[in-house]
C-alpha positions in Angstrom: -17.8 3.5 19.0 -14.4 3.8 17.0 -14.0 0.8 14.7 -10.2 0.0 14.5 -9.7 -2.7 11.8 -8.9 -3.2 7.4 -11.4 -5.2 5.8 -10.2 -6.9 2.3 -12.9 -7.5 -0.1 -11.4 -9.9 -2.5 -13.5 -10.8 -5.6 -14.2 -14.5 -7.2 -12.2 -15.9 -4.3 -12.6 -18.5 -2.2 -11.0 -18.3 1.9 -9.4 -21.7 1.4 -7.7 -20.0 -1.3 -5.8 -17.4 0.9 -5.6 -19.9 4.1 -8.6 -19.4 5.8 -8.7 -22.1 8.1 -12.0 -24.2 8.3 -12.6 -24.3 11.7 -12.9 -22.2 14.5 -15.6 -19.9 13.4 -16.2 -16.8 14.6 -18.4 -13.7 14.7 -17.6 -10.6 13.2 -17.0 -9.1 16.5 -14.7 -11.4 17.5 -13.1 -10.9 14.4 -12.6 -7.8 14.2 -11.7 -7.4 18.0 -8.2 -5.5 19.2 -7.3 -9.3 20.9 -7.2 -10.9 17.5 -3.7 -11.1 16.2 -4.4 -11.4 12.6 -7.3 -11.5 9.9 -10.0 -14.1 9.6 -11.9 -14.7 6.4 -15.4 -14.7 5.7 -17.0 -16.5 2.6 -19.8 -14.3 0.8 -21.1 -15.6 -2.9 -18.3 -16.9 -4.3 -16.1 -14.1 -3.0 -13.6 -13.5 -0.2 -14.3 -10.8 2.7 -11.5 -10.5 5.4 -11.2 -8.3 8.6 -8.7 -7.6 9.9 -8.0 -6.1 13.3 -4.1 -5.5 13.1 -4.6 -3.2 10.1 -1.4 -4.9 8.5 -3.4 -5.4 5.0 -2.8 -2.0 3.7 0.5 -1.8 3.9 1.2 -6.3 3.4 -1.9 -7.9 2.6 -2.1 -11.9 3.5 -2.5 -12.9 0.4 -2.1 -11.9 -3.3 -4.6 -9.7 -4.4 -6.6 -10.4 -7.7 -8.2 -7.6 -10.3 -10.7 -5.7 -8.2 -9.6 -6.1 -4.7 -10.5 -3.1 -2.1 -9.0 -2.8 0.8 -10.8 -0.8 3.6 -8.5 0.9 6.8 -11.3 2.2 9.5 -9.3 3.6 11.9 -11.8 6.1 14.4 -9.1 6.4 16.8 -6.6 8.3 14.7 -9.4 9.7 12.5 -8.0 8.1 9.5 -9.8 5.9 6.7 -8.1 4.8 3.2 -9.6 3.2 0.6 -6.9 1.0 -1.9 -8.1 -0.4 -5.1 -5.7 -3.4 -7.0 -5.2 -3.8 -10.7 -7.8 -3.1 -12.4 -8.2 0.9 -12.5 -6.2 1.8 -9.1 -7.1 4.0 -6.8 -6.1 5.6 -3.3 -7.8 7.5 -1.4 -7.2 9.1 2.2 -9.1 10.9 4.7 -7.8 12.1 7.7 -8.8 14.4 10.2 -11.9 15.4 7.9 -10.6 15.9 5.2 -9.8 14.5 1.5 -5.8 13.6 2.2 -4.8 12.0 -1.0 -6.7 11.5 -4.0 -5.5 9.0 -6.6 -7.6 7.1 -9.4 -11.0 7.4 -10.5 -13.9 7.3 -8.1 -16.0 4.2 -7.7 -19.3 4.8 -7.9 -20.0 3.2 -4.5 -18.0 6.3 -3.2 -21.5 8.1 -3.6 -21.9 7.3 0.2 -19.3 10.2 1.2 -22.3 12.2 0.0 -25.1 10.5 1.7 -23.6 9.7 4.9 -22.0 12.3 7.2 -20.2 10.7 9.8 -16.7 9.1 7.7 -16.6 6.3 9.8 -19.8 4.7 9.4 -19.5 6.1 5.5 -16.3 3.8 4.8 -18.0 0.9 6.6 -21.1 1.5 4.2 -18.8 2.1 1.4 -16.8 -1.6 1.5 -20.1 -3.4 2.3 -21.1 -1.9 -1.0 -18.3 -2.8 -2.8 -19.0 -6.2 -1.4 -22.2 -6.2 -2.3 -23.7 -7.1 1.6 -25.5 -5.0 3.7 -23.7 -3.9 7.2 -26.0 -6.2 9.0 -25.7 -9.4 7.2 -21.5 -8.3 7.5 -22.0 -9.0 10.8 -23.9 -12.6 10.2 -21.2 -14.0 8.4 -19.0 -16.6 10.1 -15.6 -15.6 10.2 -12.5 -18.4 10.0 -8.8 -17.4 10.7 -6.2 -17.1 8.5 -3.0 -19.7 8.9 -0.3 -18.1 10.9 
């Protein structure tokens, strides 16, 4: 299965904070599915996790991002993941069509899983839940609110 989506890991922020609405909670599936039109935000410790299935973040993130945020582009269709780190020590990296694209910034040390896990897809979805500090199951636990329009 080809994950199409940009996940936001946002640190010592709360979804109210970026307009996550309060109701209407959803899975992570539903989430991250091609019928959403826009990201939904997921609370985790006192940080903000956000998925989002247009893959606009990258490029125009929601919201203003703080020291530390990573954004996460999965995109198994076009063979293309990016990795974007804000403020504090940038980085960008791209990998496309199995291989190292761009190269910007120093590593993080979660970036260890490029190592450790062969297939880049499930490596860059390993990668942000580490940054986040969840595991990919308990990703999928979390209730997921939408942003406001």
């Amino acid at each position: 299965m080809s994950y199409n989506f940009a996940l936001a890991f946002i640190p010592n922020t709360a979804p109210s904070m970026i307009g996550a609405s309060s109701s209407a909670v959803a899975s992570f599936d539903e989430a991250s599915s091609s019928t959403k039109e826009g990201p939904s935000a997921a609370a985790h410790g006192p940080h903000t996790l956000l998925v989002d299935p247009t893959m606009l973040m990258l490029d125009v993130p929601p919201f203003t991002p703080v020291p530390g945020t990573v954004i996460v582009t999965l995109s198994g269709a076009s063979d293309t993941y990016v990795i974007s780190v804000h403020y504090d020590n940038p980085r960008l990296r791209v990998f496309s069509e199995h291989e190292l694209q761009e190269d910007d910034g120093e590593p993080l040390p979660a970036e260890a899983v490029f190592n450790e896990i062969e297939d880049p897809e499930d490596a860059h979805l390993e990668f942000f839940c580490r940054i986040a500090g969840i595991t990919p199951s308990d990703l999928w636990k979390l209730g997921w609110a939408p942003l406001a329009q």
